[in-house]
Structure formats: structure tokens, C-alpha cells
C-alpha positions in Angstrom: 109.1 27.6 -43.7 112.7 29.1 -43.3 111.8 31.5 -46.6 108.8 32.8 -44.9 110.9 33.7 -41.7 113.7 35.2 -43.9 111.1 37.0 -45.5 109.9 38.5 -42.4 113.4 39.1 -40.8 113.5 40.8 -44.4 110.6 42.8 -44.1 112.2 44.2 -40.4 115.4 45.1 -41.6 114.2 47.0 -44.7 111.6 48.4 -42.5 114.6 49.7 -39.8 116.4 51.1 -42.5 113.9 53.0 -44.0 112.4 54.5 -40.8 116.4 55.6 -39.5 117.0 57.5 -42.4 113.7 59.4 -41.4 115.2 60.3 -37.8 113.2 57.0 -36.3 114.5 54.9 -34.1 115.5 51.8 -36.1 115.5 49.2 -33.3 112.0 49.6 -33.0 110.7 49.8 -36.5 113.1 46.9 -37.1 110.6 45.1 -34.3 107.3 46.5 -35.9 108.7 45.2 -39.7 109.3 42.3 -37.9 105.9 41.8 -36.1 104.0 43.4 -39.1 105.7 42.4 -42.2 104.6 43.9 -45.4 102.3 46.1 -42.9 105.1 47.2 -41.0 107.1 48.0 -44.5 104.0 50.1 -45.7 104.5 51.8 -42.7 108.0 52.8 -42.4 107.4 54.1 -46.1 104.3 56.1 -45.1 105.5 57.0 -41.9 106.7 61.2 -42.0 110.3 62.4 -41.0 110.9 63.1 -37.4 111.3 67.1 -36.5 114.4 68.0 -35.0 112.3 70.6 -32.4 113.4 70.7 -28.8 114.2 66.5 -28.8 117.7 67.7 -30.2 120.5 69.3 -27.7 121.8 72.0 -30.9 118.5 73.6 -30.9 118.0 73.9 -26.9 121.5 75.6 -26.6 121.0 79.4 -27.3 123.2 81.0 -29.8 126.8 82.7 -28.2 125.2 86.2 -28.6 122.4 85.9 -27.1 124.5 85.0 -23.7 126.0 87.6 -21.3 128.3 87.2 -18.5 126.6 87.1 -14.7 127.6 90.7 -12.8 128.2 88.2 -9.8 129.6 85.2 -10.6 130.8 85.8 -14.3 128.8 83.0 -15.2 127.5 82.6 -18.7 123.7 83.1 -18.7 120.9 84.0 -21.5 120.7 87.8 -22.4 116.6 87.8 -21.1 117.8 85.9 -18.4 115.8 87.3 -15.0 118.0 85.3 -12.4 121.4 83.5 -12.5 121.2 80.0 -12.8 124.9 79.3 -11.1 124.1 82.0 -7.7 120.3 83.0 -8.1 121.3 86.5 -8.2 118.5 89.1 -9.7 119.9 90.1 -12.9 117.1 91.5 -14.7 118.2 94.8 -14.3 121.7 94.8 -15.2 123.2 94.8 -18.5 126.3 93.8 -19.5 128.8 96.0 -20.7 129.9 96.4 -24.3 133.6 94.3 -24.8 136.3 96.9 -24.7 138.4 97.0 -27.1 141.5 95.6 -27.8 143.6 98.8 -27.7 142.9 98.5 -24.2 145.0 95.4 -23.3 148.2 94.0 -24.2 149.3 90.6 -24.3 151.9 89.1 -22.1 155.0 88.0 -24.0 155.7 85.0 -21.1 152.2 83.7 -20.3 149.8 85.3 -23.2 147.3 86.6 -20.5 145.5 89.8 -21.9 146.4 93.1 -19.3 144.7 96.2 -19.1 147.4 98.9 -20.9 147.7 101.0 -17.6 149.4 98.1 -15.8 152.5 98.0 -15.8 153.1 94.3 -14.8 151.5 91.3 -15.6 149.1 90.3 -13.3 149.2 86.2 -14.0 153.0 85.8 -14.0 154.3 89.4 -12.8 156.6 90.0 -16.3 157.6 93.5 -16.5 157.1 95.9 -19.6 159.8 97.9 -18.7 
């Protein structure tokens, strides 16, 4: 008696292992081994690896580039984006402006805040260039 329920606790475990490294849940196909048995094993074997698709949080976060910065509230929002998320603004007519480059700024020597080269002073902590 106790080597037929070992068998079958067996038969749940193997079955949970198999089915997680397939991207299953292994609680569950630890139950249906369990319930099952051999059945359940069979199953787990036969049973086809789980697609990452839109169930994963990587593949429903767009990629960096294709983000742009809202023209109202500087918030990050997709480039084909037709209204802000963050203030509801209309922004399917703007388009954001290419980076400027970095000969345009200079770096504060106190704070390291980035300063457009026409000022003067530093507009975080009011260090002077000259």
C-alpha cells in the first residue's frame, strides 16, 4: 500500500518537474501527476512548451527607441503613440525632436547637471564658469 502511494507521489513530482522546465506551472501538473499517475506522466512528456507571447512583461514593454518624450508633460510614451497616457494630451501630430548634441552642453564640475553652452551659470546649483 505505502509503495503504490509513493509511486503515485512519484509519478506527481516527476510529472511537476517535467512540465516546469516546459514553462508550466509545476504546482499544478504536480496535482494532475498526482491525480493521474502514469497518465498524468505521459502527459507532462507530451504536453508542448509554453510561448512566451504577451503572458511575459519583457515582451509587452516596447523597446527604448521606439519611445519618445511627451511635448507636455515630458513623459515617456510610444513613438505611434496618438495620446499621452500620463495628461491625455493629443500627440499624434508632434514629433519629437532629434537629441542635440553633446557639444551643446557642458557638464557642471560641482553637481554634474548637463547646461546648455550659452549659459553661463549652472542652473541646478548656480556654479560659475568664469
Amino acid at each position: 500500500m505505502e509503495i503504490g502511494i509513493l509511486a503515485w507521489l512519484l509519478f506527481g513530482i516527476v510529472s511537476a518537474v517535467v512540465a516546469k522546465e516546459k514553462g508550466r506551472s509545476g504546482c499544478a501538473w504536480f496535482a494532475l501527476g498526482v491525480l493521474l499517475g502514469p497518465f498524468g506522466l505521459i502527459l507532462a512528456f507530451a504536453a508542448k512548451p509554453q510561448q512566451q507571447g504577451l503572458t511575459g512583461v519583457e515582451s509587452a514593454a516596447p523597446e527604448p527607441s521606439a519611445l519618445r518624450k511627451c511635448p507636455s508633460c515630458a513623459e515617456l510614451i510610444r513613438e505611434d503613440a496618438v495620446r499621452c497616457r500620463f495628461c491625455g494630451i493629443k500627440v499624434a501630430g508632434f514629433r519629437s525632436a532629434p537629441p542635440a548634441s553633446t557639444a551643446e552642453f557642458w557638464k557642471c564640475p560641482r553637481c554634474g547637471v548637463s547646461n546648455a553652452t550659452k549659459l553661463v551659470r549652472c542652473g541646478n546649483c548656480g556654479y560659475s564658469l568664469e
